[in-house]
C-alpha positions as MATLAB code, in Angstrom:
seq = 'XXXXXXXXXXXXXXXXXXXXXXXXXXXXXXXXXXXXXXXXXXXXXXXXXXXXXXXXXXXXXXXXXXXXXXXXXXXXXXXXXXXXXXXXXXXXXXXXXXXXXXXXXXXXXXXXXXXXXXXXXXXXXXXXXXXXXXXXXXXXXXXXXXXXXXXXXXXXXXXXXXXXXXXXXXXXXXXXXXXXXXXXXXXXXXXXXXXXXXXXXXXXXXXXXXXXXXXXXXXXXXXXXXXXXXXXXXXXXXXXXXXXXXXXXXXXXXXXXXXXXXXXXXXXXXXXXXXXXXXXXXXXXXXXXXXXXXXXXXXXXXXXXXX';
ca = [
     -15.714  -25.669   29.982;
     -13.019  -23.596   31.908;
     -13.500  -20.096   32.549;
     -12.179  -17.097   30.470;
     -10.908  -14.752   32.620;
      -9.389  -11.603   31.780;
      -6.219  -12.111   32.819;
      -6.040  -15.053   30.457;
      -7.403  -12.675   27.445;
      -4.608   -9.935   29.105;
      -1.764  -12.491   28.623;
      -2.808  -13.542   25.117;
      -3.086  -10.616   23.837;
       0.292   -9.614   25.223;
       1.956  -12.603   23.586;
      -0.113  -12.242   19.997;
      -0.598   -8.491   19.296;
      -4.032   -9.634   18.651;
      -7.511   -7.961   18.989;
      -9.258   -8.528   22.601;
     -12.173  -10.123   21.552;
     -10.050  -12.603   19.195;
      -8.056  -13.509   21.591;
     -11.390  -14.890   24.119;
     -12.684  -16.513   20.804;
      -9.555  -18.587   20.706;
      -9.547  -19.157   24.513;
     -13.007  -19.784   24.359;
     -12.113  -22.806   21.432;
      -9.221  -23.813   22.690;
     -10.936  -24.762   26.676;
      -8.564  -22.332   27.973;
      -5.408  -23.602   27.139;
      -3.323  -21.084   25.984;
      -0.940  -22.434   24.047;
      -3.538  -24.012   22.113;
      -5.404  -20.456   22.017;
      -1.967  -18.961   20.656;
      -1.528  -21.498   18.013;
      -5.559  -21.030   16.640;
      -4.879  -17.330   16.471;
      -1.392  -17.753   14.585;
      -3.520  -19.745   11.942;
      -6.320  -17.208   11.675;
      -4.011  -14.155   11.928;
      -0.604  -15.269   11.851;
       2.288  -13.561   13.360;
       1.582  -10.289   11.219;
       0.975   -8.045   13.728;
       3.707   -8.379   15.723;
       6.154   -7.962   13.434;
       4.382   -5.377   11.817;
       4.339   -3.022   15.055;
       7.814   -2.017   14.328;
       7.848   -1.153   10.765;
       7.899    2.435    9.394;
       4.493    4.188    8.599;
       5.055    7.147    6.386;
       2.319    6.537    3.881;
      -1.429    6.796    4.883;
      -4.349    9.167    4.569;
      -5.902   12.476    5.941;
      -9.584   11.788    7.059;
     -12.001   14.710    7.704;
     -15.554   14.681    9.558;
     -17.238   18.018    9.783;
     -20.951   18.193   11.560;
     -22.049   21.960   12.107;
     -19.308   23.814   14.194;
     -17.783   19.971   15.504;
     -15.292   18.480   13.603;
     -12.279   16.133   13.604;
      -9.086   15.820   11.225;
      -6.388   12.744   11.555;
      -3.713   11.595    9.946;
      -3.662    8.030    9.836;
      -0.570    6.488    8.293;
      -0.073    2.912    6.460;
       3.612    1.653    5.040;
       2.854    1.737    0.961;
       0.384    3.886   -0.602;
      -1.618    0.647   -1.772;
      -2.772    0.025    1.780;
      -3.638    3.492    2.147;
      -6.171    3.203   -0.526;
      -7.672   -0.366    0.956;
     -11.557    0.327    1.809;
     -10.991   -1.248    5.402;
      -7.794    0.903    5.930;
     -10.029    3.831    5.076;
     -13.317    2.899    6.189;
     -10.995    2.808    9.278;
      -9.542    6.355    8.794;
     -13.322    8.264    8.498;
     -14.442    6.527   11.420;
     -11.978    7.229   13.520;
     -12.004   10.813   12.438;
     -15.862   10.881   13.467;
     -14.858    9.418   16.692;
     -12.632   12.392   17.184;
     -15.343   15.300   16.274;
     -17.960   13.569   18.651;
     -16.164   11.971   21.414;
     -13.196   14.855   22.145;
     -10.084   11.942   23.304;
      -7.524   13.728   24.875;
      -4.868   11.800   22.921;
      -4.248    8.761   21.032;
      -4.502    6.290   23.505;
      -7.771    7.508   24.754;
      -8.844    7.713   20.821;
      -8.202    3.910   20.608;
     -10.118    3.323   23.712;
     -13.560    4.599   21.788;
     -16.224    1.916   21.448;
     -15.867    1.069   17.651;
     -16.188   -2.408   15.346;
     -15.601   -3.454   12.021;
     -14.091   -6.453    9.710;
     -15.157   -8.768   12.794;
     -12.733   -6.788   15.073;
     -13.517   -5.014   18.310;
     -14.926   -3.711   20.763;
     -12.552   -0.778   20.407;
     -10.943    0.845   17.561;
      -7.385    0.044   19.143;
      -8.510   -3.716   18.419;
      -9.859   -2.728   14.834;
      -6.388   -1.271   14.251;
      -4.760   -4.002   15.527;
      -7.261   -6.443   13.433;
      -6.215   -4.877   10.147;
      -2.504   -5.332   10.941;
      -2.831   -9.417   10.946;
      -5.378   -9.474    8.183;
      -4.002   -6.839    5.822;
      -0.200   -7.776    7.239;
       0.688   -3.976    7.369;
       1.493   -2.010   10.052;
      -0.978    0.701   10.198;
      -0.823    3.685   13.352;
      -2.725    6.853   14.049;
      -0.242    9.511   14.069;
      -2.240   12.711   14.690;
      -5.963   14.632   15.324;
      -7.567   16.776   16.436;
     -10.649   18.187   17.590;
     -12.442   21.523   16.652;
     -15.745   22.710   18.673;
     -16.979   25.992   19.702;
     -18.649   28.989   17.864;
     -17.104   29.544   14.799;
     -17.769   27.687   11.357;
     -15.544   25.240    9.798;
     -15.065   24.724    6.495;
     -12.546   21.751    4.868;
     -10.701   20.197    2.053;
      -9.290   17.268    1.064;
      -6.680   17.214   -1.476;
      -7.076   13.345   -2.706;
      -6.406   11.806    0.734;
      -2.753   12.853    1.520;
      -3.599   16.830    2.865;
      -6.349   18.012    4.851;
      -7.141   21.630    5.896;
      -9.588   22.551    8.641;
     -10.485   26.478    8.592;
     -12.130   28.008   11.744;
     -13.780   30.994   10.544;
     -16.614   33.667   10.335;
     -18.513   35.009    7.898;
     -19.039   33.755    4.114;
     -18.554   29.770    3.235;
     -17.415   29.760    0.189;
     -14.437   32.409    0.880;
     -13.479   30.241    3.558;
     -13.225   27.184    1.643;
     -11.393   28.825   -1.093;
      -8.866   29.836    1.972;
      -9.287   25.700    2.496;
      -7.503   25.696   -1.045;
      -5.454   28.079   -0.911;
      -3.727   26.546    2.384;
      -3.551   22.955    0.499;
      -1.645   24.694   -2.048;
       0.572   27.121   -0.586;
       1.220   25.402    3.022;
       1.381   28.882    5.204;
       2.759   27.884    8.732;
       0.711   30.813   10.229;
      -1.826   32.773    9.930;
       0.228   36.238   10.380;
       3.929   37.176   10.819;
       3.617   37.551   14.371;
       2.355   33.661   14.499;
       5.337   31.951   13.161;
       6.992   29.936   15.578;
      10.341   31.768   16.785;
      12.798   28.551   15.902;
      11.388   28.405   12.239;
      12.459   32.387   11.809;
      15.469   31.755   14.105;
      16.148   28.777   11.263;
      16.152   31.381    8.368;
      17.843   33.868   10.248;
      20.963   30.743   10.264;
      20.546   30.477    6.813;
      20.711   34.216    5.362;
      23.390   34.832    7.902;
      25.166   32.101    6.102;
      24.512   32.859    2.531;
      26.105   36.250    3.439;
      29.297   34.917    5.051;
      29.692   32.585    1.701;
      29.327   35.397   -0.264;
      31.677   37.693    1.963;
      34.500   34.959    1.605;
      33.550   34.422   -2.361;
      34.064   38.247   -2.941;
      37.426   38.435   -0.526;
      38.361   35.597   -2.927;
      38.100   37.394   -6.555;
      39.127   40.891   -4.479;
      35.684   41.878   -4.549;
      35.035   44.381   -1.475;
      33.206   43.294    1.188;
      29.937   44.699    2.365;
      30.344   46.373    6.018;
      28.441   44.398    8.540;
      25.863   46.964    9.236;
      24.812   46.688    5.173;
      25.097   42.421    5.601;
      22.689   42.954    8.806;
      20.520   44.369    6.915;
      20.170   42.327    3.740;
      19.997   39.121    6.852;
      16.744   41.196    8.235;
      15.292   41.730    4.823;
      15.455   38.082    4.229;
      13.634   37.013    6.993;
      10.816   39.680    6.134;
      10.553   38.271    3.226;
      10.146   34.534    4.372;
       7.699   35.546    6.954;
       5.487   37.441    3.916;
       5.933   34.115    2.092;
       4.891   30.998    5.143;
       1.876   33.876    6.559;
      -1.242   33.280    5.706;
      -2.611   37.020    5.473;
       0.350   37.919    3.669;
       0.425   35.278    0.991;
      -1.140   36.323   -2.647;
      -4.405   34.447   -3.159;
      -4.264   31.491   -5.580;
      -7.668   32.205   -7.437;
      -6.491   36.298   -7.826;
      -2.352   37.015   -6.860;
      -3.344   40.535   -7.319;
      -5.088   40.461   -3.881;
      -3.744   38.851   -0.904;
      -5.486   36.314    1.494;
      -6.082   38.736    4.131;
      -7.752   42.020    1.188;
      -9.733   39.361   -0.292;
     -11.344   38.157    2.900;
     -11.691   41.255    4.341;
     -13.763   41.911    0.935;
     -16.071   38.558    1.308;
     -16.329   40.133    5.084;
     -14.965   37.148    6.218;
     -12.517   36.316    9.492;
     -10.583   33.155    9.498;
      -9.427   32.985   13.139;
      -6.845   29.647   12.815;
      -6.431   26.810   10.513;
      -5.176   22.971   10.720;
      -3.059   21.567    7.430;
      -1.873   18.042    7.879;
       0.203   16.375    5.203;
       0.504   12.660    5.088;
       3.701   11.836    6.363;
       5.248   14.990    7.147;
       8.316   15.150    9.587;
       8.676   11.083    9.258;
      11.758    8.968    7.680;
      10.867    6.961    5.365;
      12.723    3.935    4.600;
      15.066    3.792    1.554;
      15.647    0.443    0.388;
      19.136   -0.172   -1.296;
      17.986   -3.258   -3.043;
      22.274   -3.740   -4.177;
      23.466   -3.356   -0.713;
      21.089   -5.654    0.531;
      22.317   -8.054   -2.623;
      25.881   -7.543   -2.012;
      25.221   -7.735    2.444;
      23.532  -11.307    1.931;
      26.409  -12.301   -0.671;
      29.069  -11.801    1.380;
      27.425  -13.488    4.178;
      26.913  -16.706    1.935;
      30.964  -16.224    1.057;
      31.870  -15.849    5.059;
      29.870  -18.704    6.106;
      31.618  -20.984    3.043;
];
């Protein structure tokens, strides 16, 4: 029997997408002729992996693992919601959020590196990923994580499996997962004004500055007078006061009581929430928007041109 080296499993793997370990199983059966090796693992997996690799993955889930003051949070993404809600897909998600909490990757590479098995894949979870793709034919990707460790509590909450809040925090538990809540609902970007990132308020800024030049040229239109630019300064200001009230944390009024806001009613639990993580499935990505009569009339005119 000829000898599996890992070169050979290095070039295989290259040329199929598959897992490591499948591809020395095929070697392995095939004596260690490799295009033998490539043709056993296009029957067992086919060429779904490959082709996968490239597709859009704007679906998925949020995955949470929480042990005493350790935790991990990742987004894992799929291409339709039905994978995303395939046990292997997220048997796959809470593991590799565990392997976060407990392992601390540095990034996503590293993550895949982590000694992990399942479905008959491995010995990593990069070849469990890469597994999945060939038998579920879906591309499949972890997007985003991270880690949480030190001396403060964390408290969590899933909303379904498509947002995920981590809260690092002091004092009572159940405050702090109600701020969990209130974060899935509201979607602050910060905890207080001064924490919102300068290009988001430089963003609003654009936009109030440009509602007030629309409605400067709409009343020099209809003869209207125009405010003086120390009065359209102003109103631009107030605006962006009032946005940074509305994406703060502290500032925002609390779901379960909009009497109080987040910061008087955990200052009255005697609580201190010193950050918070919100991931939402898919956030920030393109999707894909299939024009199903474009794609009718494209393949249509093809047929006529090739007549």
């Amino acid at each position: 029997m000829a000898a599996i080296t890992a070169s050979m499993v290095a070039e295989l793997r290259g040329k199929t997408d598959a897992p490591m370990m499948e591809c020395k199983k095929a070697l392995t059966e095939a004596d260690g002729d490799m295009v033998k090796a490539e043709e056993l693992l296009r029957v067992k997996l086919g060429t779904k992996a490959g082709k996968a690799a490239s597709r859009i993955t704007a679906e998925g889930v949020v995955a949470c693992y929480i042990y005493g003051n350790t935790g991990g949070l990742i987004e894992v993404n799929s291409e339709t919601d039905f994978v995303s809600k395939n046990d292997s897909f997220l048997a796959l998600a809470n593991a590799a959020a565990e392997l976060v909490a407990k392992h601390n990757p540095a990034d996503i590479v590293a993550l895949g590196a982590l000694a992990y098995e399942q479905d008959s894949f491995g010995p990593t979870l990069e070849d469990v990923r890469k597994g999945l793709i060939g038998k579920i034919g879906e591309n499949m990707s972890f997007r985003r994580f991270k880690r949480f460790g030190g001396d403060s509590k964390l408290a969590s909450y899933l909303h379904g499996t498509r947002i995920g809040v981590v809260v690092e925090f002091d004092g009572d538990e159940i405050a702090a997962k109600d701020v969990a809540m209130h974060i899935a609902a509201m979607k602050p970007v910060a905890l207080t004004s001064a924490d919102v990132p300068a290009e988001l308020i430089e963003k609003e800024r654009s936009v109030a500055a440009a509602k007030a030049a629309e409605d400067a040229a709409k009343a020099t239109a209809e003869g209207k007078p125009v405010q003086s630019d120390e009065i359209v300064a102003k109103r631009i200001e107030g605006g962006v006061q009032k946005y940074l009230k509305e994406v703060s944390l502290f500032n925002q009024a609390f779901v379960k009581n909009d009497k109080q806001t987040v910061e008087q009613m955990l200052k009255a639990a005697g609580t201190t929430v010193k950050g918070f993580t919100l991931y939402v499935v898919g956030e920030g990505i393109e999707k894909k928007v299939d024009d199903f009569a474009a794609e009718v009339a494209a393949q249509v005119a093809a047929a006529k041109a090739a007549a």
